[in-house]
C-alpha positions as CSV (number, residue, x, y, z in Angstrom):
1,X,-73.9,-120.5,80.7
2,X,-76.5,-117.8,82.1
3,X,-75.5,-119.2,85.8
4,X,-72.0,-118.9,84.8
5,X,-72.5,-114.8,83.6
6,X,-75.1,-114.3,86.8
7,X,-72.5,-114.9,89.0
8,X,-71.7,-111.9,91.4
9,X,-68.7,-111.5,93.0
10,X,-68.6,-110.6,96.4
11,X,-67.0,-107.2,97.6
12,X,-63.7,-107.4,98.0
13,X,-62.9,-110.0,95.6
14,X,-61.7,-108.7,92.4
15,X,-59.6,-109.7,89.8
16,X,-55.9,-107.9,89.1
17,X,-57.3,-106.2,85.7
18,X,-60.6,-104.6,85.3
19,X,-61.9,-102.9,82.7
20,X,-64.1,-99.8,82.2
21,X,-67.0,-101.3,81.5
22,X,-66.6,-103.5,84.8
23,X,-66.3,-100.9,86.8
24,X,-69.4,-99.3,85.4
25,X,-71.0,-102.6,86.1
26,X,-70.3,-102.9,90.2
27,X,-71.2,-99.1,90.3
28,X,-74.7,-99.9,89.6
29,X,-75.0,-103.0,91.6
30,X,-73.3,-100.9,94.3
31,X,-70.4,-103.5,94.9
32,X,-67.7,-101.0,94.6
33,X,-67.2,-97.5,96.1
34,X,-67.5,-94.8,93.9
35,X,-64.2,-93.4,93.2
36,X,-63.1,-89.7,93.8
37,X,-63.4,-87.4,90.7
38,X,-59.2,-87.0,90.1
39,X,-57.9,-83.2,90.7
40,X,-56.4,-81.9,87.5
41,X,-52.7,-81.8,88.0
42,X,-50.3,-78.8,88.1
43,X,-48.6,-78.2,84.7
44,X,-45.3,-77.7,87.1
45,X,-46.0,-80.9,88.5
46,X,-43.9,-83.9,87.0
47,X,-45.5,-86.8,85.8
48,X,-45.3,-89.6,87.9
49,X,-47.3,-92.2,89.9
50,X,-49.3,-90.6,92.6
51,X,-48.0,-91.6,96.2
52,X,-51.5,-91.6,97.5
53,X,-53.3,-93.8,95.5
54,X,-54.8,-97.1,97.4
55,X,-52.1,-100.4,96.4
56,X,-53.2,-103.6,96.3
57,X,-53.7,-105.8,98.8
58,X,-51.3,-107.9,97.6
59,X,-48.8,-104.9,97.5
60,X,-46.7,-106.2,94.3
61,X,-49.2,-104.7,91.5
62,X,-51.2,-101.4,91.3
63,X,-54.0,-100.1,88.9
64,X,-52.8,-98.8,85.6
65,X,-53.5,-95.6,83.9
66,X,-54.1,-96.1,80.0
67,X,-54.6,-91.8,79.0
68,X,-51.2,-92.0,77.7
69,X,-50.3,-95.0,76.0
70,X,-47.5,-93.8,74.1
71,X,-45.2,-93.0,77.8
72,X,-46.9,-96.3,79.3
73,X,-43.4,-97.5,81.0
74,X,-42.9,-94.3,82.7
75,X,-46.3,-93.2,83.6
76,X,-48.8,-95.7,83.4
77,X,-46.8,-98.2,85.5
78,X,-46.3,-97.7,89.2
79,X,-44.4,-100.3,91.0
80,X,-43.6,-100.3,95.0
81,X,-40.3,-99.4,94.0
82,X,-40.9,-96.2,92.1
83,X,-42.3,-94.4,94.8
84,X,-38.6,-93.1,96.0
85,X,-38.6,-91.0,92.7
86,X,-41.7,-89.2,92.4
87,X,-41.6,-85.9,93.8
88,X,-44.8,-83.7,94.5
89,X,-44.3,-79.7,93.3
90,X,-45.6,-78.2,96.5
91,X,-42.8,-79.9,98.4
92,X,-40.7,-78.4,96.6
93,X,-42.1,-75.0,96.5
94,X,-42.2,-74.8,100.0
95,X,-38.4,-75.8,100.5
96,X,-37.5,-72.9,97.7
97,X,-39.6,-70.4,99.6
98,X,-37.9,-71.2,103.1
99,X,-34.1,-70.8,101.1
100,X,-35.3,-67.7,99.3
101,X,-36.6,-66.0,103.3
102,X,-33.1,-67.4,104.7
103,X,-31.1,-65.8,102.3
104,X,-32.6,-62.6,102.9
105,X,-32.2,-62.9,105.8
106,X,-28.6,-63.6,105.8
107,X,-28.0,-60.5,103.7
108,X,-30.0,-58.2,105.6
109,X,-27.8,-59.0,108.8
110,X,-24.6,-59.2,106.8
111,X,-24.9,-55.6,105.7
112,X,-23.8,-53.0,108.1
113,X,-20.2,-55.1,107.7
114,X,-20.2,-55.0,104.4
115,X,-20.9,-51.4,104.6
116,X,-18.2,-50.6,106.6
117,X,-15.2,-52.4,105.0
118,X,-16.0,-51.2,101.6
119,X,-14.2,-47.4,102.2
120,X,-11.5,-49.1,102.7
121,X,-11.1,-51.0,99.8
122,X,-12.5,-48.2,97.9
123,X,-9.2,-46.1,99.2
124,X,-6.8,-48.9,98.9
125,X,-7.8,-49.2,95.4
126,X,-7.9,-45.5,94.5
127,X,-4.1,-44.7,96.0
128,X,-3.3,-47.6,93.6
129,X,-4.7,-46.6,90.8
130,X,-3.3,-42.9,91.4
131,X,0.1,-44.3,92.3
132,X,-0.1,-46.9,88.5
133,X,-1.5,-43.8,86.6
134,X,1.3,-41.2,87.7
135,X,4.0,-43.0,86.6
136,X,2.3,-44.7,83.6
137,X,0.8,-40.9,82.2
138,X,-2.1,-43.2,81.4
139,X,-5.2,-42.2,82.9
140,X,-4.6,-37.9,83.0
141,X,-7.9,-37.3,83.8
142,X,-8.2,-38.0,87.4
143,X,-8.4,-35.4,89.7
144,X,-6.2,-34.3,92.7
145,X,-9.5,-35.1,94.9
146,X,-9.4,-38.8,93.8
147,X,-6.2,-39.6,94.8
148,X,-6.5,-38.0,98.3
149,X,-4.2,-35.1,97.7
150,X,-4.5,-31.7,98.3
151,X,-4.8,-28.7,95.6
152,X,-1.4,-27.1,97.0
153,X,0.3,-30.5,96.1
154,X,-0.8,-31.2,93.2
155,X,-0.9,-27.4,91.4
156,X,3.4,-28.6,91.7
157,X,2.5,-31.6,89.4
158,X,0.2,-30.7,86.9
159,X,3.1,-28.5,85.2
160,X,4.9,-31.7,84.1
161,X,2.0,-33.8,83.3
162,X,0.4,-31.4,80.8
163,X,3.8,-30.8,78.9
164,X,3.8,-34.7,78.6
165,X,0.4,-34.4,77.5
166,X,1.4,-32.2,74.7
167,X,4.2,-34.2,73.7
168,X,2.0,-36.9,73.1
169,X,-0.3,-35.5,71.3
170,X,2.0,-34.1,69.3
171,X,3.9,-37.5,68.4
172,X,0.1,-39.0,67.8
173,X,-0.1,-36.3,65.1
174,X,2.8,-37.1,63.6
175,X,2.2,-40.5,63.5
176,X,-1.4,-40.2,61.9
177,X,0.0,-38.1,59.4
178,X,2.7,-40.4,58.5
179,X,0.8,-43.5,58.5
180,X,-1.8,-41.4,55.8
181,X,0.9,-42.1,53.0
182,X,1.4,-39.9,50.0
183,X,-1.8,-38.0,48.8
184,X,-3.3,-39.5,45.8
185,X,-5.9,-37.4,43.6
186,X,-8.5,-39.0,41.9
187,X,-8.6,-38.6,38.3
188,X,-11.6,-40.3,37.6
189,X,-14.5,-38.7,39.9
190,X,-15.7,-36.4,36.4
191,X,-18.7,-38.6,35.6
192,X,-20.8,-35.8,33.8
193,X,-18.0,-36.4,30.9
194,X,-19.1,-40.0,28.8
195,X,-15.9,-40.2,26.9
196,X,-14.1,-39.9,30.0
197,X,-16.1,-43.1,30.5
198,X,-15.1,-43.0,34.8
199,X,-17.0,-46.2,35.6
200,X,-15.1,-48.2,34.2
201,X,-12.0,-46.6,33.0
202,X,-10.0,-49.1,35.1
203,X,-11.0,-52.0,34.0
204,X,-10.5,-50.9,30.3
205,X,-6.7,-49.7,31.0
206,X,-5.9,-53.1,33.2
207,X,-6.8,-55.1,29.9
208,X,-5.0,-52.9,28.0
209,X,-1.3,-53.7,30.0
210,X,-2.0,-57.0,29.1
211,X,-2.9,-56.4,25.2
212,X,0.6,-54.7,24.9
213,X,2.3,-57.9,25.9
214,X,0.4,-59.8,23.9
215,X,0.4,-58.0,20.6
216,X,3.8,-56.9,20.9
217,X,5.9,-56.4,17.6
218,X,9.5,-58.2,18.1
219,X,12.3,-55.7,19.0
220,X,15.0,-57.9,17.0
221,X,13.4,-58.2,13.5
222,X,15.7,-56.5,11.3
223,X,18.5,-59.0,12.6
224,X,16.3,-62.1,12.2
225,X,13.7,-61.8,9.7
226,X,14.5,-58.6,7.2
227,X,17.8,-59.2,4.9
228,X,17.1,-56.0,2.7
229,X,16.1,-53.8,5.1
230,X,18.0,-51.4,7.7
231,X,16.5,-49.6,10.7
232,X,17.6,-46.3,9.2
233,X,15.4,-46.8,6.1
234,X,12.6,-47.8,8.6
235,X,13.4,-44.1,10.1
236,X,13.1,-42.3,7.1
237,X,9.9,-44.1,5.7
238,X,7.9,-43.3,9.4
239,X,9.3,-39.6,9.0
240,X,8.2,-39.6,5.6
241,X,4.6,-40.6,6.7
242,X,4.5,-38.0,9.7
243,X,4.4,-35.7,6.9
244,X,1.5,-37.2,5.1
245,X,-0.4,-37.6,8.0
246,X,0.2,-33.6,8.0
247,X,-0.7,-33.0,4.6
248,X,-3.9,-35.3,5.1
249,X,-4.7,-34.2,8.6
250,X,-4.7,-37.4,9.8
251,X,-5.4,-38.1,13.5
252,X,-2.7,-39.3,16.2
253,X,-4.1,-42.7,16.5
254,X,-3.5,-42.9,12.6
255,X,0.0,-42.1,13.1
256,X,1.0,-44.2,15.5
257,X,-1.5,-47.4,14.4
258,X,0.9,-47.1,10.8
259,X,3.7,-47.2,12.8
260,X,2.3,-50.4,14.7
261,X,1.5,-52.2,11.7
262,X,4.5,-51.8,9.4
263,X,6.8,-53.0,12.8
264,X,4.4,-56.0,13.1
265,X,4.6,-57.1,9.2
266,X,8.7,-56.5,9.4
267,X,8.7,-58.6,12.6
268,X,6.5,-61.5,10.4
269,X,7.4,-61.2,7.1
270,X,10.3,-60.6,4.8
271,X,9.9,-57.2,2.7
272,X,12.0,-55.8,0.1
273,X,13.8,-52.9,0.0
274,X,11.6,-51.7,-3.3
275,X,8.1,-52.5,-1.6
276,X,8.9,-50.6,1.5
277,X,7.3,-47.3,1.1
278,X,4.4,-49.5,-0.4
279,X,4.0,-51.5,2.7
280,X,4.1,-47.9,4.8
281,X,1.2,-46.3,2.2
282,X,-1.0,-49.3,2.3
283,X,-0.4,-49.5,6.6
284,X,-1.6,-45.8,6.8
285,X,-4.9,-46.7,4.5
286,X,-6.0,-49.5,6.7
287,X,-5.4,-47.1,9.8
288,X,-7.1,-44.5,8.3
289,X,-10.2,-46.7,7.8
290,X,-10.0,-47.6,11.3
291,X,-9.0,-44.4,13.4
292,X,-10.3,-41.4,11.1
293,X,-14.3,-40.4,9.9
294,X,-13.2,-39.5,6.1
295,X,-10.5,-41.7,5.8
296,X,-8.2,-40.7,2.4
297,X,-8.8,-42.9,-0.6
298,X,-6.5,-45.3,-2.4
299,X,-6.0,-43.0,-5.1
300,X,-4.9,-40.6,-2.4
301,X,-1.7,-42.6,-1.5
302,X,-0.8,-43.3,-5.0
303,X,-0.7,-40.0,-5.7
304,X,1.1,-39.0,-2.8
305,X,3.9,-41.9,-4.2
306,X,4.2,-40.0,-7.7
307,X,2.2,-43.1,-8.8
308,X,5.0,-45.4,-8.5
309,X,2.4,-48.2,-7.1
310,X,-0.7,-48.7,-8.9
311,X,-4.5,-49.5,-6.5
312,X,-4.0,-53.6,-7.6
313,X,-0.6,-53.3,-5.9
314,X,-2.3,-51.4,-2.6
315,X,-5.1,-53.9,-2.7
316,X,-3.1,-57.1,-2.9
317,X,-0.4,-55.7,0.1
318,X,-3.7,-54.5,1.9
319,X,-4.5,-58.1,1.8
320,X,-1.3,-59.5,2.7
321,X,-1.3,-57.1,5.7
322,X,-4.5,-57.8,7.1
323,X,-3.9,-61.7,6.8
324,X,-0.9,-61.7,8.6
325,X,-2.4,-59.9,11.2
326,X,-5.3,-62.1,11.3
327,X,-7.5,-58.5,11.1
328,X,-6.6,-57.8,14.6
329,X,-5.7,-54.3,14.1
330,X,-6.0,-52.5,17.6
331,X,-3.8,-52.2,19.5
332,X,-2.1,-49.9,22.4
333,X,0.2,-47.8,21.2
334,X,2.0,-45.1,23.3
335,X,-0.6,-42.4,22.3
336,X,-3.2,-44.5,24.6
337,X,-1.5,-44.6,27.8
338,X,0.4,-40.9,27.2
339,X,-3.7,-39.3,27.2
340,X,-4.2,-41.0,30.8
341,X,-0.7,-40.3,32.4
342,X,-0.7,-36.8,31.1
343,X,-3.9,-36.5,33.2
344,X,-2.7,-38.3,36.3
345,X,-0.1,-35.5,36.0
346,X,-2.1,-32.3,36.1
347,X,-4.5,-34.1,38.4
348,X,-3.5,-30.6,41.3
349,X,-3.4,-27.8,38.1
350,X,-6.1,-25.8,38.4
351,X,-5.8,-25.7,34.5
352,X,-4.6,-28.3,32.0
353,X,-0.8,-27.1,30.5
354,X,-1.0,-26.9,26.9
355,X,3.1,-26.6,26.7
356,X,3.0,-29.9,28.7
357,X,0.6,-31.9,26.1
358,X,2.6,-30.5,23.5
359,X,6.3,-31.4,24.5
360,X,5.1,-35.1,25.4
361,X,3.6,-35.2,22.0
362,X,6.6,-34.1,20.5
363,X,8.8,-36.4,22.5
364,X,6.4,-39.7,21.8
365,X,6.3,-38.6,18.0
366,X,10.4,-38.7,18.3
367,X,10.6,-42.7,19.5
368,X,8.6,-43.9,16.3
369,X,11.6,-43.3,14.1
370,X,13.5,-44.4,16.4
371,X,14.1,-48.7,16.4
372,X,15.7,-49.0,19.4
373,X,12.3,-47.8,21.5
374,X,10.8,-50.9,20.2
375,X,12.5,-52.5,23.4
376,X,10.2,-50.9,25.6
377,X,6.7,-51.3,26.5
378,X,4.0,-48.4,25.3
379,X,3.4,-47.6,28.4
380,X,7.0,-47.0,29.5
381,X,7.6,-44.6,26.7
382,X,4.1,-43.0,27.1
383,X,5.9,-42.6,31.4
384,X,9.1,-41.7,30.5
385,X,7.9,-39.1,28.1
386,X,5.8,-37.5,31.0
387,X,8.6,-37.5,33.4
388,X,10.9,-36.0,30.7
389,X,8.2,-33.8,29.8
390,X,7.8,-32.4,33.5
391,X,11.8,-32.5,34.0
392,X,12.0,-30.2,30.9
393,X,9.7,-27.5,32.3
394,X,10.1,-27.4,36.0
395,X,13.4,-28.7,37.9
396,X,12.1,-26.9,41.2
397,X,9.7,-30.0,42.0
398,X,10.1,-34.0,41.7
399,X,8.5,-34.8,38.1
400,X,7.4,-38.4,38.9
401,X,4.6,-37.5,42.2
402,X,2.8,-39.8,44.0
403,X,-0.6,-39.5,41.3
404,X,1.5,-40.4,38.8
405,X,3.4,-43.4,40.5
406,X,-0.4,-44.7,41.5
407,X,-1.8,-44.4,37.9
408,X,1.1,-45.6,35.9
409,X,2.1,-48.4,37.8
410,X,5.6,-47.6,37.6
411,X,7.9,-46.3,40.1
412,X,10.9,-43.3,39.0
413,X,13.6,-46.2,38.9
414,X,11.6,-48.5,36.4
415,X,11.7,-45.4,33.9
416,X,15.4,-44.6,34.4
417,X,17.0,-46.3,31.3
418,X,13.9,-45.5,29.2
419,X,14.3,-41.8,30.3
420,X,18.1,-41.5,30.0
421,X,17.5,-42.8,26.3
422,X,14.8,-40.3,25.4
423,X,16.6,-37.3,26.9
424,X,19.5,-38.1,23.7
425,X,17.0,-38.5,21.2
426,X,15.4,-35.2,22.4
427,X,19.1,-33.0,22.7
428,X,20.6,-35.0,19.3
429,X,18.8,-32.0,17.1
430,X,22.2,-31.9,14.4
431,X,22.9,-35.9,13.7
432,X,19.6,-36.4,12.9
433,X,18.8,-36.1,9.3
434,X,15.1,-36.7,10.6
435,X,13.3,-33.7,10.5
436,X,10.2,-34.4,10.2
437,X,8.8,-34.1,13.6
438,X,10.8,-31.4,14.5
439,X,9.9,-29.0,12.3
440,X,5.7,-30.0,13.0
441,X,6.8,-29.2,16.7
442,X,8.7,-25.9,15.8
443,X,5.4,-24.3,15.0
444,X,3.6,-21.6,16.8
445,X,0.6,-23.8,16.8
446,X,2.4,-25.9,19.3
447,X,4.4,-23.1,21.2
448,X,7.8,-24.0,19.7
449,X,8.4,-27.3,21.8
450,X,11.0,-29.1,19.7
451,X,13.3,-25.7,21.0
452,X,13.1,-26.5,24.1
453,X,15.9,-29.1,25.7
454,X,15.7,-30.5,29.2
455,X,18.7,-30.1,31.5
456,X,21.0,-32.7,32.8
457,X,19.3,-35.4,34.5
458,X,20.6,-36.1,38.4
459,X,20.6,-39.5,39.7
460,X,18.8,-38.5,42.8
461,X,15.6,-38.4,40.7
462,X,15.5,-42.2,40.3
């Protein structure tokens, strides 16, 4: 064994594979060269077999690098064969510099020719230019000088192209102007106001169109449901109750939430013709606890019967009202879409009309005794009333303006039959036995409004 391990080999015979520690070994015994200390490589350089490392003798295998075991197939192995694609970076940073010096070159001799043919494509391309822009009127701003004309020549053309100038300009006017649309003013930018409530008033009003289609009283009850009951005594009880809403000093919403509720229980529930007026007291006490701060008391309303119903009769019918209902008692009534539209429609007055808010009052006030208005939406009458309104006092301008179209949702031909219909409830001041509201509307408190009648209405308005 120790012979076998002393054995040297002699120079020049070594195995395919040797290790480090081998290596190390013949360096000391001085069998084998010492090697030359590798020069770091270029981080440009690409990595790759080194063409001048010593092969074999053999010439089929080479020494293996093991630094980077991971990219041992590609780097680490160096075959005969794979000496075609290696490629050292001076090479080719020589070859680049002798391209980048040729091309210089090149351009350096090719410049006095370029030099010279490009005045005459610069003039070639400015007579075409001036020749497209002359009879396009496109380009205006280019002077006489560019197009290689003199000032006498061109003082001649200058007339025509600054008339067509002005033409333009003024069709572009025109055009911006018309494609502005109509002129809208805001009614909502008063946010130092919190009952105006601005932020939001929007949203509130967009529910609100759709609570008056849900909650809607139906317009054919006194054919279907009532047997005992005519729309003419349903007139005279609501004009009855416009006068104790007068003597109490009862609120609009009162008014017109009575109104609401006695429609709703005739659309629901068969009355008698005996419990009527009970059914319009006991309607006005549950609105007056709802809309007004010292609502009346029960007593109040039996009085104001000559105590022909006793409190246990109010009670029980305030029960059977509020049941039927299922104590959903708001809802919108004309009075809450006339407040907003009669401010859409002195959005431009400097001050607010009090003959205006008056006359549309008056006018709403005249389609609750009315049963036929019970075919419209609120917000149709609460439109129709401001048109009508607007008609009554000026016939010099359109009543139904672009503010109000924006704000109401409703063009002048959706209001036409609503409007036709309130203009004969407002001029029929002898058939009517209903007095009630006229004669509130006759006072000087309210500048005589229920005098006033609104000429004929023309078609062209709609």
């Amino acid at each position: 064994m120790k012979k076998e391990n002393s054995v040297v080999l002699k120079a020049g015979e070594f195995p395919g594979r040797m290790t480090r520690a081998q290596v190390a070994s013949s360096r000391v015994s001085r069998q084998l060269a010492p090697l030359k200390e590798p020069s770091r490589r270029n981080q440009n350089q690409p990595l790759c077999a080194n063409p001048k490392r010593a092969v074999s003798d053999s010439g089929s295998t080479c020494l293996q690098h093991k630094k980077r075991v991971v990219l041992e197939d590609v780097t680490n192995v160096c075959c005969q064969n794979s000496y075609k694609s290696c490629f050292d970076s001076t090479i080719i940073q020589a070859k680049k510099r002798k391209v980048v010096k040729a091309s210089r070159t090149n351009v350096a001799k090719a410049a006095p020719s370029v030099a010279v043919e490009l005045p005459q494509l610069q003039s070639k391309s400015e007579d075409a230019i001036c020749s497209t822009n002359l009879e396009n009127n496109s380009f205006l701003k280019l002077s006489s000088n560019k197009c290689g004309k003199d000032d006498s020549t061109s003082g001649t053309s200058a007339q025509p192209t600054d008339s067509k100038k002005k033409a333009k300009k003024g069709n572009f006017y025109e055009l911006l102007i018309a494609s502005k649309g109509p002129v809208i003013t805001d009614i909502d930018d008063n946010f130092e106001d919190p009952q105006l409530c601005s932020h939001y008033v929007t949203d509130i009003y967009n529910n609100l169109r759709v609570a008056e289609l849900a909650r809607r009283p139906h317009p054919n009850s006194m054919e279907t449901v009532q047997q005992d009951i005519t729309q003419s005594m349903r007139g005279i009880l609501i004009d009855w109750l416009v006068e104790v809403s007068e003597e109490y000093k009862l609120g609009q919403d009162t008014l017109y939430l009575t109104a609401y509720l006695i429609d709703w229980f005739l659309s629901k529930s068969y009355v008698e013709r005996q419990r009527l007026q009970l059914l319009g007291i006991t309607c006005m006490l549950i609105a007056s606890k709802y809309e007004e701060i010292n609502a009346p008391h029960i007593e109040d309303f039996c009085f104001i019967t000559d105590n022909t119903y006793t409190k246990a009769e109010v009670l029980r019918m305030e029960n059977q009202v509020l049941k039927l209902s299922e104590y959903k008692l708001f809802a919108p009534t004309t009075i809450t879409f006339l407040r907003r539209f009669l401010r859409a429609a002195q959005a431009s007055d400097k001050s607010p009309s009090l003959e205006l808010e008056y006359l549309a009052s008056y006018l709403a006030e005249l389609t609750l005794m009315d049963y036929d208005f019970l075919n419209f939406l609120p917000s149709i009458i609460a439109a129709s009333v401001v048109f009508l309104a607007k008609w009554t006092l000026d016939q010099s301008n359109h009543p139904w303006d672009p503010t109000l179209e924006h704000y109401a949702h409703y063009k002048a031909s959706d209001l036409k039959t609503a409007v036709f219909a309130l203009q004969d409830l407002q001029l029929n001041t002898n058939g009517c036995p209903l007095n009630a509201v006229r004669s509130k509307y006759r006072q000087e408190k309210f500048k005589c409004v229920a005098d006033l009648s609104s000429p004929k209405l023309i078609e062209t308005l709609f």
